[in-house]
C-alpha positions, 0 to 999 in steps of 0.5 A: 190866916196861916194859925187857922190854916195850921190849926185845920191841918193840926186837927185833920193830922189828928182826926187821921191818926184817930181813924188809923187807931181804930180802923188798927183796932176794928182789925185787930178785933176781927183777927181776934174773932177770927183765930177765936173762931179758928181755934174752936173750930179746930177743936172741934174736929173729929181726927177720924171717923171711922173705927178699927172694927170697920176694917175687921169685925173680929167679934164676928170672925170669932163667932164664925170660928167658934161656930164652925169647931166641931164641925172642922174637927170632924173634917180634920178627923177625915184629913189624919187619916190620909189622903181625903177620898171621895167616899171618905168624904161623902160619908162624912158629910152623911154623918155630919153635914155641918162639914159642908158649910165649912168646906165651902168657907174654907174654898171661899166658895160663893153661894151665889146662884152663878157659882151654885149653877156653874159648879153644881154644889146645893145650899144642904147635904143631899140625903142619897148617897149617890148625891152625897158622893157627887157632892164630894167629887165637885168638891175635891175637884174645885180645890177642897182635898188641896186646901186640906193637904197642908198641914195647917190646924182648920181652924187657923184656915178658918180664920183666914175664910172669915176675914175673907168673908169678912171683907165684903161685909166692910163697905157696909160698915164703913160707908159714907158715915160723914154724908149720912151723919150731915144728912140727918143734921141737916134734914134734922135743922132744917125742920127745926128752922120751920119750926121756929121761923114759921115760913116755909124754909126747905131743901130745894135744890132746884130754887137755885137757877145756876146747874153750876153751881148746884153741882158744886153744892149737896145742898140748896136751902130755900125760904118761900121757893128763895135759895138762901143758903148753899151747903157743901160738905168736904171730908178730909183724911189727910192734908196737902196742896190740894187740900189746902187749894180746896179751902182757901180759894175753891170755897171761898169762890163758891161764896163769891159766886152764890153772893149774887144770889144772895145767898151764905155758903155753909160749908161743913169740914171736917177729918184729919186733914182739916186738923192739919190745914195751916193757920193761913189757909183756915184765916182765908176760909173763916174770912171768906166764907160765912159760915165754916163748921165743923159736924160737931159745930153743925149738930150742936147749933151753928148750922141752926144760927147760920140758916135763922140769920140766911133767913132773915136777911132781906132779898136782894135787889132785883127790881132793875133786872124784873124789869128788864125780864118783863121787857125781854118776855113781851118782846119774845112773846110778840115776835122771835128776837129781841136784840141787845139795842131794844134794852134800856142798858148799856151794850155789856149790861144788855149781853148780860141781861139777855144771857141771865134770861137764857140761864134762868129760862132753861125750860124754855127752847131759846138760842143766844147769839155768838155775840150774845147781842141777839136772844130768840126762839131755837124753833121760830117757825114752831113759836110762829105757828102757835101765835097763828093757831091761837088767833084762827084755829086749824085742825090740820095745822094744830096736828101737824105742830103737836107731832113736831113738838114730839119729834114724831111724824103722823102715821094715819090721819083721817076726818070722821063725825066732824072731828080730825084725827091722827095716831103718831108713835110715841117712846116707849115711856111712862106715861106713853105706850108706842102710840097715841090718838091725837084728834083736833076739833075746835069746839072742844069735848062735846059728848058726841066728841067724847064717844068718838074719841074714846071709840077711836082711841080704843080701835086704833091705839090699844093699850094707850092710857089717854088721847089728845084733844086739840081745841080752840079754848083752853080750860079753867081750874073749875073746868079741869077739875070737873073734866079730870072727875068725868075722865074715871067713868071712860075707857081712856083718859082725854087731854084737852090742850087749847091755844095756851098750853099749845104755845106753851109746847110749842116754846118748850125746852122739853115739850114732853115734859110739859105734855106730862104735866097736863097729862097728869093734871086732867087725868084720871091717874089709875089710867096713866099709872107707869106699873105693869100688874099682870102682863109682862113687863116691857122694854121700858119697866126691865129693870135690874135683870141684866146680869140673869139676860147675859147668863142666858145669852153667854149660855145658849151657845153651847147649852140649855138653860132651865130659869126657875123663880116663884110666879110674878117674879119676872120669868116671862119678862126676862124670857120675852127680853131675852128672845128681844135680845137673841133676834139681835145677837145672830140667833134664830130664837122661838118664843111659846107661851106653855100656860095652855100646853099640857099634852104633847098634841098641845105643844104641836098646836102651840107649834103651827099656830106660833111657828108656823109649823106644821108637824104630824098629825099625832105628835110624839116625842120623836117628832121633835127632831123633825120640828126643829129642822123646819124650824132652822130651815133655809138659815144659818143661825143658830136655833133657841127655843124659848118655853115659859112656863113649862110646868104642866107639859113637864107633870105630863110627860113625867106622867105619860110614856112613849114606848116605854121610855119616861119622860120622852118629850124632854128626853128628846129636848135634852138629846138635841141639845147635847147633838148641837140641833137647838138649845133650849131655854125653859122657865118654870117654878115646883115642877122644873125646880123638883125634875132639875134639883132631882139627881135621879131625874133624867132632867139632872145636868141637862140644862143650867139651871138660873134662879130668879131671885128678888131684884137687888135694893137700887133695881128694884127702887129704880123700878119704883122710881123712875118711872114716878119720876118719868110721869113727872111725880117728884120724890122727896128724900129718895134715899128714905123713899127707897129703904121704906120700898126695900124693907116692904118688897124686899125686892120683889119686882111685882110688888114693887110695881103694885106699890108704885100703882097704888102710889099714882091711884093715891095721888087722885084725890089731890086737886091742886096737881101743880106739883105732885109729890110722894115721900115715904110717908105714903109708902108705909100709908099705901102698905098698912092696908088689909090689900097690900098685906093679902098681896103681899103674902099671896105673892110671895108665897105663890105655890107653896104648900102647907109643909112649906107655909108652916116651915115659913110661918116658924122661921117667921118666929126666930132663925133656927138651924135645919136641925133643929127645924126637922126636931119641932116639924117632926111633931106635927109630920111624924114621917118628914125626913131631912129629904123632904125637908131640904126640898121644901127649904130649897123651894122657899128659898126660890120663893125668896122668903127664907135664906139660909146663913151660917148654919141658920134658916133666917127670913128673907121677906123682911115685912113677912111678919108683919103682913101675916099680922093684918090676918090674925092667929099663927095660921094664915089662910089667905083667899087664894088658899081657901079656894 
């Protein structure tokens, strides 16, 4: 008995010793893998990844300097022969005009259209020697004849200037270089994991429930709506605690989090303080985190092998929790709480369970009690009311819970031809106008209803891209889809909500968001299409013009203002903000639409009719000074009148006389503004461009002149996409979404908005509109159309004239310097001189399609050329023209 029991304990003795070895083994095995894995990983680190021309581009600088030579030694001849004067200078730069582009470097100053309008200096020489000497004179007086009375070679001044110039080139360079090399490698493999998986494997960042997480993520891949994959990406320039923290416990944290998904975390590292990181701390990494790489291991295969093995691994076990889900949903579909002891679980597993339901059910309006043993609606007596309508359906009391839902109150509520209707205001956001019609008639769209509707709706919402029918059935797909092709032949679209999608508001998170969805599902979407084409733009499409509204708000206070800008560039909108803007900063402003003032009798009309004011029966210039003391009449406030499109009353009074005196009308304008009376703001294009740019016109100095210019690359894409994305039209890659819209506007926000409408009326054809989508695809199929070229083009050369339309159409061809522009003009216009020349330059730059650079006419309107291509030939004559 003893020998066998020895014999057993021999052979147990044994079999651990065994299983030591091997488990010793098995480690020794992992450490082996993991410091193999370490060391490749290490190996493959880029140190640094941004270059020393990142700082300086000294090829750039040198070409600036040796560009600029021969004109710094003809100011340096200025400079030896003594203190530089005025009138030296001013017959300088008539003798060598590049002079001045020098001058400016070597000021630093910015030719941007605050400092040109602040200190009076022009893109160009002028050509009059008057203007010349002014020129001269502003110059010395912000600084010039200081710089140059050292006696420092230009040259090395140059230098300074260029890296001066240099600097605000270098964000450009060396900007996120890392987050876009790993955007393109993942986009790049995620495409090849399609490919070779056949499923639909995507980058979905939403298809992870946890907003914590996705925070902590760039990245969610998903596979069929599943997240399998969590990336995240650090780029370390340098090493220490933090650092260190970041990689041996925040990530490894962040996989443990996303292993009850699961899902693999994916983190791509890279820089000189990855390098630099300890053994110990890359040993947590690599053992706690599936799969660490760097940019250089991610482009060559491990981020494709990382996301094939994600892909294939089973999903995980949720049957328990589905089940549990299924129980918490019928509960709260049948009433407004469910409690912890409903469950089929222990105490602490039911919490969990009714706080995992409130977690991934966010879209819907639920309140989780302080104890997390009770989950119910936020709004029961909504959810009650729903459950009712949908059992016996009420006209009054289906109104009333569509108004709660919008957080809105009924403004007019009425019973007519068997229908009950209200109007309630709406925000002032896509796709909604201010105010809508809601009509609640429980047999549905019958064609007596649907003549009525569209009736009211058009008399008591104006402007209101569609209507709400509340009725006591909901629509089929068959049904929605025949309803949405009817919707293209009425003045208004008619959304039909039923007991279904009623609770579904009545239950929502966001019931807006969900009223857009079936907005967008039953409509006709030219209707509802966010994009203002030819009126001015509201409140809720002002994008990217802040900067120009608080010149003028900074400037009216003391002085006039003169906003100039090609048409449909956003003159009237800015003019209508500002007037918003002025009521609410104290000022007692008055806004007139000039497009039908010519005459002098006109304006007084425009007057009494918008003002209220009455003035002399035949109104003169001198008049005006008795208008605006009626108009400040009984107030302290500060008097602005706000004048759009001036043009014509401008050409008038240039061309009419009032005792002999030129120009009286505006004459008056600027002596009231100069006495402190009133101060005006005007907007205008060639006219007021040409009176304000003329140093003999009495409009020289009177008002500040503003050039509106093309809108900068993120407004003019948020004035694409936010308003897609208010209707509820996702964007896929809104980074390549936005560079297609810049490089086809360039910014211009009237053909920016004619885009994103064609967009919507390109999303009409889709039948299945449960997720309506656009990528940048759809940009470049919208503008390869014969339209969107004749748009273009007529749009950005509005006004232009024949000498302006073939200066265009030849600095279209390649850059070329002033100059050398006037030599080739000169075969075709043997009279042109520089002056006539720097006026039309000056206009195509307001038009925003050529710019002037280093000495050299270049394009502007990058998509130009292309534009011109669609109309054949060198000469484009586009209908407008023709006419």
């Amino acid at each position: 008995m003893d020998a066998n029991i020895d014999l057993q304990k021999q052979l147990v003795d044994e079999q651990a010793i065994i299983g030591l070895a091997f488990a010793k083994t098995e480690k020794e095995k992992a450490q082996v893998s993991s410091d193999h894995s370490i060391q490749e990983f290490r190996e493959s680190v880029t140190s640094f990844l941004l270059s020393e021309h990142d700082f300086i581009d000294w090829d750039s600088v040198s070409a600036g300097i040796s560009g600029a030579k021969d004109a710094a030694a003809e100011l340096d001849k200025v400079r030896s022969e003594g203190e530089v004067s005025i009138e030296r200078l001013a017959v300088a730069l008539g003798e060598h005009p590049q002079i001045y582009d020098v001058a400016l470097s070597l000021i630093a100053f910015n030719t941007s259209g605050s400092q040109v309008s602040k200190w009076g200096l022009g893109p160009s020489v002028p050509t009059s020697l008057s203007g010349r000497q002014h020129l001269a004179r502003q110059l010395l007086h912000i600084g010039l004849g200081k710089v140059l009375a050292g006696t420092a070679p230009i040259t090395d001044l140059l230098t300074i200037a260029e890296v001066y110039k240099d600097s605000f080139r270098r964000r450009f360079r060396s900007g996120d270089r890392f987050g876009g090399e790993v955007d393109k490698i993942v986009r790049a493999t995620v495409k090849m994991t399609v490919a070779e998986l056949a499923q639909p494997v995507q980058i979905q960042n939403d298809s992870l429930a946890d907003p914590n997480l996705r925070r902590s993520l760039d990245y969610v891949v998903a596979i069929a709506g599943r997240p399998i994959v969590g990336i995240a990406t650090v780029f370390q320039n340098q090493s220490g605690g933090r650092q260190q923290r970041d990689l041996s416990v925040t990530y490894p944290i962040l996989q443990q989090k996303l292993s009850e998904y699961g899902m693999s975390l994916v983190l791509i590292a890279d820089g000189r303080g990855i390098a630099e990181a300890s053994d110990r701390t890359l040993l947590q990494l690599f053992e706690n985190v599936s799969y660490p790489m760097t940019i250089k291991q991610a482009r060559e295969g491990a981020l494709m092998t990382a996301l094939m093995a994600s892909a294939q691994q089973p999903a995980p076990e949720t049957l328990d929790a589905t089940a549990v889900a299924r129980l918490i949903t019928g509960a709260l579909d049948a009433r407004d709480t469910i409690t912890t002891e409903e469950l089929p679980l222990a105490n602490g597993p039911a919490i969990l369970a009714l706080a995992r339901y409130a977690e991934s059910h966010r879209n819907l309006a639920l309140k989780l009690s302080s104890t997390g043993e009770a989950l119910g609606w936020t709004h029961p007596e909504f959810v009650g009311e729903a459950r009712r309508i949908a059992v016996m359906f009420d006209s009054r009391r289906a109104l009333d819970l569509i108004a709660h839902r919008l957080d809105t109150k009924i403004e007019r509520t009425d019973t007519n031809d068997g229908l009950v209707w209200a109007t309630i205001p709406t925000p002032e956001s896509p796709p909604y106008t201010g105010k809508i019609l809601v009509v609640a008639h429980g047999p549905g769209l019958t064609a007596d209803a649907r003549k009525n509707i569209c009736r009211y709706a058009l008399e008591l919402t104006p402007g209101s891209a569609f209507a709400i029918l509340l009725a006591e059935r909901d629509l089929n797909s068959a049904e929605t889809e025949a309803h949405r092709k009817r919707q293209a032949v009425l003045p208004v679209n008619i959304v039909i909500i039923g007991p279904k999608l009623l609770r579904q508001i009545a239950r929502a998170a966001n019931p807006v968001e969900i009223l857009n969805k079936v907005v967008l599902d039953q409509s006709d979407l030219a209707k509802v299409s966010p994009f203002i084409l030819s009126n001015a733009t509201p409140t809720r499409m002002f994008f990217g013009r802040a900067a120009e509204a608080a010149t003028i708000l900074g400037t009216v206070a003391t002085n006039s203002v003169a906003l100039l800008g090609s048409r449909r560039i956003g003159k009237t909108s800015l003019l209508r903000h500002v007037h918003q803007e002025l009521q609410e900063a104290n000022f007692r402003p008055f806004f007139g639409d000039c497009q039908t003032v010519k005459t002098w009798d006109d304006f007084a009309a425009l007057a009494k009719a918008e003002w209220g004011v009455d003035t002399a029966q035949q109104f003169r210039p001198q008049h005006l000074g008795g208008l605006v003391q009626k108009l400040s009449a009984g107030s302290e406030k500060p008097v602005v009148i706000l004048l759009d499109e001036i043009d014509q009353l401008l050409e008038w009074d240039r061309t009419h006389e009032e005792d002999s005196v030129p120009e009286a009308f505006f004459r008056a304008c600027r002596s009231l503004s100069q006495e402190g009376a009133v101060q005006f703001v005007f907007s205008g294009e060639r006219m007021i461009a040409q009176r304000i740019w003329d140093p003999e016109s009495p409009h020289w100095n009177f008002c500040r002149p503003l050039a509106l210019a093309q809108l900068t690359s993120d407004a003019a894409t948020s004035l694409l996409v936010r308003p897609l994305k208010a209707i509820g039209i996702r964007i896929e890659d809104e980074i390549r979404f936005g560079a297609e819209a810049w490089r086809l506007t360039s910014g211009h926000p009237q053909i920016a908005q004619y885009l994103g409408d064609r967009l919507v009326r390109r999303l009409d054809s889709q039948s299945n509109r449960t997720e309506l989508q656009l990528n940048a695809e759809d940009i470049v199929a919208v503008a390869e159309t014969y339209e969107y070229a004749e748009h273009y083009l007529n749009t950005y050369w509005g006004q232009a004239n024949s000498l302006e339309r073939e200066i265009s159409l030849m600095v279209a061809k390649a850059s070329i310097p002033p100059r050398d522009l006037l030599s080739e003009l000169k075969n075709s216009h043997p009279t042109l001189d520089e002056g006539s020349l720097e006026a039309a330059l000056r206009m195509l730059q307001l038009y925003g399609i050529i710019i002037e650079e280093e000495g050299e006419i270049r394009l502007r309107a990058a998509w130009f050329n292309e534009a011109r291509s669609y109309f054949g030939g060198t000469r484009v004559q586009l209908p407008e023209e023709a006419q």
